[in-house]
Structures are given as structure tokens and as C-alpha cells.
N, C-alpha and C positions, 0 to 999 in steps of 0.2 A: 758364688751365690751368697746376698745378704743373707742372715739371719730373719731382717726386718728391715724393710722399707718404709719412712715415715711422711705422709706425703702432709706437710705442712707443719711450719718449725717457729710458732709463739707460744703464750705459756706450756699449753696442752701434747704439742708435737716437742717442746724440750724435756718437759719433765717426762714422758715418755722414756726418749731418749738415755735420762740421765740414769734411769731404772735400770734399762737394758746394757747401758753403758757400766755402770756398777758391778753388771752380771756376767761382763767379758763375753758378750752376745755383739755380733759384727750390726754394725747399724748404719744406716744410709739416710738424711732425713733432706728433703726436696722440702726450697722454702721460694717464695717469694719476694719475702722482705717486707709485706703490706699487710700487717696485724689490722685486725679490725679495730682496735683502740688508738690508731695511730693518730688521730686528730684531738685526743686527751692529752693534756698539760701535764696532768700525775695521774697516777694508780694508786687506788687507796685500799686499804683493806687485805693487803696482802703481809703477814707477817716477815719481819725482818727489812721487809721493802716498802714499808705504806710514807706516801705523801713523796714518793719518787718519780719522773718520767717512765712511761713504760719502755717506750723504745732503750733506755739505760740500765733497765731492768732486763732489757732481751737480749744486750750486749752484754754485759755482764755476765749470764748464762752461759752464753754462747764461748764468751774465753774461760769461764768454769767445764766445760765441757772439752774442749781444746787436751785437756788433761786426759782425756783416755782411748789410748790407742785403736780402738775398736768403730769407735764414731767418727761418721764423716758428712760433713755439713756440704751440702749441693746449693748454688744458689739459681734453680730451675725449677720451672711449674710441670708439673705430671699432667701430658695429653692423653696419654690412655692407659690401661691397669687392664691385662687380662689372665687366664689360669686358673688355679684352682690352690687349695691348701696345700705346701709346702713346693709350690713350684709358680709362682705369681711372678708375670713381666708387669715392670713398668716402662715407658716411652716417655721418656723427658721432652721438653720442648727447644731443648738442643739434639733431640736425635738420638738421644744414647738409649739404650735397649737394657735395663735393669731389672734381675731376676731375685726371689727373697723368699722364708718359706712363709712370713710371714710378714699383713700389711696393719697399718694401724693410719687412719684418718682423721685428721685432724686440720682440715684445709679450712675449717670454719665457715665463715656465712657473710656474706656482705647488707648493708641497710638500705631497705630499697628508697630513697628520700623522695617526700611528697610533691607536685610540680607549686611550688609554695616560692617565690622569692624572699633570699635569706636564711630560709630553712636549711639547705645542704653547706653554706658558709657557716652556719653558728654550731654546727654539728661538733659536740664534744666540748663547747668549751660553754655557749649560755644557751642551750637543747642538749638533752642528755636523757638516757632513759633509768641509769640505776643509781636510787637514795642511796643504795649501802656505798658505792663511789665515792659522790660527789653530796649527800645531804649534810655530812657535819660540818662542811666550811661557810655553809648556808643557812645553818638551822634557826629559829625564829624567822625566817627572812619572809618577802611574799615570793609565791609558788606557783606557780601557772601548769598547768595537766590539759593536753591536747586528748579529747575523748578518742578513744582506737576501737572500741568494742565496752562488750558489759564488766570485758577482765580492767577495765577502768577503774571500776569500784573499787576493786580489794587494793589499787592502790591510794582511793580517796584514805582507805580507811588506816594502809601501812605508813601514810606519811605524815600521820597524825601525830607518831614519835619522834619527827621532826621540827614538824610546826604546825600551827593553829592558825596560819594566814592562807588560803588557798583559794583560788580560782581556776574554774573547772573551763574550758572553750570544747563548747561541744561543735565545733565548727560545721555548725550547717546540718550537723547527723541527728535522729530524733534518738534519745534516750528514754529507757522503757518508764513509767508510770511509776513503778514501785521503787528505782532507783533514784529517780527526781524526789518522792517521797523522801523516800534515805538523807540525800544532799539537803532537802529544805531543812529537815531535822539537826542536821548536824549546822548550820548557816553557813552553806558554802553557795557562793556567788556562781550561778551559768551563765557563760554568754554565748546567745544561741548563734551569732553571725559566722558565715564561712571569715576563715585566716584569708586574706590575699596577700599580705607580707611580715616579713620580720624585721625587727630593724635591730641593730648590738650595738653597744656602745662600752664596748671591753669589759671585761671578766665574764662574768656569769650573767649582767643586766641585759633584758632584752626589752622589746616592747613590740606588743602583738598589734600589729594592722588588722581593721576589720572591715567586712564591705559595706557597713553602715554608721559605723563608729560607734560611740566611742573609742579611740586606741586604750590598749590597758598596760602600763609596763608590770614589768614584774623581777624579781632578783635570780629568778632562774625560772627555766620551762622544760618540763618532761615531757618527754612525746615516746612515743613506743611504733615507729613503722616499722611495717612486716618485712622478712628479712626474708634472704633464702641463700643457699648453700652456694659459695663463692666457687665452685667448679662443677662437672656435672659428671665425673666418675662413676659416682655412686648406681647412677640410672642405669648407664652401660654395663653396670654389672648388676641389675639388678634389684638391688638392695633396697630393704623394706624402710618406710619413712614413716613417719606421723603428720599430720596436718595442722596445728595447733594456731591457735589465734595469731601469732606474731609470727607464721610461717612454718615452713617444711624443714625437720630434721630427722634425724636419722634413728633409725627404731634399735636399742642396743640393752643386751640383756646387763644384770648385775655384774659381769665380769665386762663389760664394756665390747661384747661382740656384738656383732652386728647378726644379720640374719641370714650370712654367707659365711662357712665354716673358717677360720683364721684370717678372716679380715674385723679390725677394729677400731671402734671409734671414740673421739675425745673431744671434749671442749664446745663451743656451742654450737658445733655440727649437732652434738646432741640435746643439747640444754635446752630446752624450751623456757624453760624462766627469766629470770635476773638475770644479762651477762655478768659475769664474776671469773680474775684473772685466779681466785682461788679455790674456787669450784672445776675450772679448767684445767688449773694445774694438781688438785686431788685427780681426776679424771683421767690425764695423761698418767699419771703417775701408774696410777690402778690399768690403762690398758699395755702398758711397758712391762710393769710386775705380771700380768695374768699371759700376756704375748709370750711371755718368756718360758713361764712355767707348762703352758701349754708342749712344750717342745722336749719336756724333759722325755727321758726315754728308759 
């Protein structure tokens, strides 16, 4: 029997890992291979590794980990997860029957992409949803913000530290009175038209189709589709979620548990904000250290 079962192995589900692997704590971590930042050129903002591909960022780890006997990299998706604190199976989707005392989740969340032509192709590289990413290679640049809700604003107002060129497409949605208010004040341009395509023209420039025109290019586009949790475990066991504007994740106390006794969660399974590979990798980190010490005796 594992120690700890890791059912998903990108930032979140390594630094985990590296925790318990430290701790000479047997560890088993079920990976896919299909990070959610996989269509990102670099990862920015991550200390020691900023302005590097992630995938070489996950390789790297992954032969950094290599180093301690105790860990063992699966490359299998987890079908099911049943049991209870210190005696949990998991079922690979190779069939193997895997037992742990404890789980840690961190299988992340996929983007659910809008029926938009060119939107799902420009995904990560000129459509992106996090300034702290991708804003400094862009800053002064013009800005393009696809409206998703009223959580729109607070990014009208966080990308202000990047630039002072910005256009809002509130594609087709009505924006509340006092918000429009907000945008006239500050003079940021709305364009009321639904998106019907996108068109790239490499790097970050895109240019937004409208159903009336005029088209508007711009040097990059934010958009924030709602996301939801890249496998469905969690339901079949249970376990408590939140509902938050950009989607359903996982309800998990300050020690990163969940709301089922020694199962725990990491990375934007639970993040509702910003994705951030260095919020995810604090996160793993913190549920590998607390996985562990739960166990002492």
C-alpha cells in the first residue's frame, strides 16, 4: 500500500510529490501527460523558471524527482477512487487496482471553449486569460477583454498596470448601468456586437470578427471561459465544490483537505482566480507537507 496516491502530475500534483518524496513517504502519482497550460509557448512568473516552456518545466521535475526512491510516476488516468481514510483504491484506466492511506487531487480542470471560430485555435498563445502570465511581453500594447460576467470589471481595473489601451467586447451580453458608468469614466471603448470569429496572425495579434463590424485587431485578447474539473472523481466520492463565476471547484480547508477525511486538493481544481503555475505549485506543495504529517503517529 501507497502512502499517497497522486491523481494528477503538473505543477500541483509534482510539487506534491516532491514534499512527500523528501519525506521518504512511498508515493504513486497517475498523470496524463495533458497540463492545462499545454497550448502556452512559456510560463511566466514562476521563480527560478520564468520565461521557460512549461512542458520543459514539467520534464525537468519529473527527472528531478527520478532521484528518490520512494516515488513512482504512472502514466494512467484514474477511473475510479473508492474507500475511506487510510485504506482508499484507486482503478487506473489500465485496470490496475491501487490502494493508499492517502489521496491528494490535483487532476485540474479543462476550459470549456466558446462555439466561437478561432477561439479554441488561438487558445494560449493571442486568447489567454492571466496578465500576471503573459501581460509584461505586452504591456503598453492594445488589449482586447471578452466580457464573461460582472468579475469583468476587476479585471477592467487590474490591467490598468499594464496598459492604458483597452477594449472591452461585451459580445452581445448587456452590462449592468453602473458598470458602463465605470468604463465611460475611465474611456474604455465597448463593442456591443456578438464575436462570430477570430482571426491570428502569429504571436499574441489577433483580430476580433463582429456581426456588424467593424472588425477590431488588437495585440492580445483576454477572455476567461468557464472551466470545470477535468475528471469527475470527486462527485463519485462525494466531495464538497463551489460554484464560482468561472466554474466548479473543489471546496478545501487551509490545509488543502477537502471535505472527505484524508483526501486532498491542489491547483486549480481548487483555485478559483487567476491560473497561476506558482499558486499551484505553493498548493501541491502545502497538500504533500500536511498529507504527510497527517500520518504521523
Amino acid at each position: 500500500m501507497d502512502d499517497v496516491i497522486i491523481i494528477g502530475g503538473s505543477f500541483a500534483g509534482l510539487a506534491a510529490a516532491l514534499q512527500l518524496g523528501r519525506a521518504r513517504r512511498k508515493v504513486t502519482v497517475l498523470d496524463t501527460g495533458l497540463p492545462r497550460n499545454r497550448f502556452a509557448g512559456y510560463s511566466h512568473g514562476l521563480l527560478g523558471h520564468d520565461h521557460k516552456p512549461p512542458l520543459t518545466i514539467l520534464a525537468d521535475a519529473r527527472q528531478q524527482l527520478a532521484r528518490y526512491p520512494t516515488i513512482k510516476m504512472v502514466n494512467s488516468r484514474a477511473d475510479g477512487v473508492s474507500g475511506a481514510i487510510d485504506d482508499f483504491s484507486v482503478l487506473t484506466g489500465d485496470g490496475e487496482s491501487l490502494r493508499a492511506r492517502r489521496l491528494i487531487l490535483s487532476y485540474g480542470v479543462v476550459d470549456q471553449m466558446p462555439d466561437v471560430p478561432g477561439f479554441a485555435e488561438g487558445w494560449g498563445t493571442s486568447i489567454v486569460p492571466c496578465p500576471y502570465c503573459d501581460g509584461f511581453e505586452v504591456a503598453g500594447q492594445h488589449w482586447g477583454l471578452v466580457w464573461s460576467g460582472p468579475q469583468s470589471h476587476n479585471s477592467v481595473r487590474l490591467f490598468h498596470d499594464w496598459t492604458d489601451r483597452l477594449t472591452l467586447f461585451a459580445d452581445g451580453h448587456d452590462i449592468p448601468p453602473d458598470i458602463q458608468a465605470d468604463l465611460a469614466r475611465r474611456n474604455i471603448p465597448v463593442v456591443d456586437d456578438p464575436i462570430t470569429a477570430i482571426a491570428h496572425h502569429g504571436g499574441h495579434t489577433a483580430t476580433v470578427n463582429l456581426a456588424t463590424g467593424p472588425n477590431v485587431a488588437v495585440d492580445i485578447l483576454f477572455a476567461h471561459p468557464r472551466n470545470k474539473p477535468s475528471a469527475s472523481l470527486h462527485e463519485s466520492l462525494g466531495l464538497a465544490t463551489v460554484d464560482t463565476p468561472l466554474g466548479i471547484v473543489l471546496k478545501a480547508d487551509e490545509r488543502r483537505e477537502t471535505s472527505m477525511p484524508g483526501i486532498y486538493a491542489a491547483g486549480d481544481l481548487v483555485n478559483p482566480g487567476i491560473p497561476s503555475v506558482t499558486l499551484a505549485s505553493s498548493h501541491g506543495a502545502m497538500a504533500g507537507i500536511f498529507a504527510q504529517q497527517s500520518m504521523l503517529v
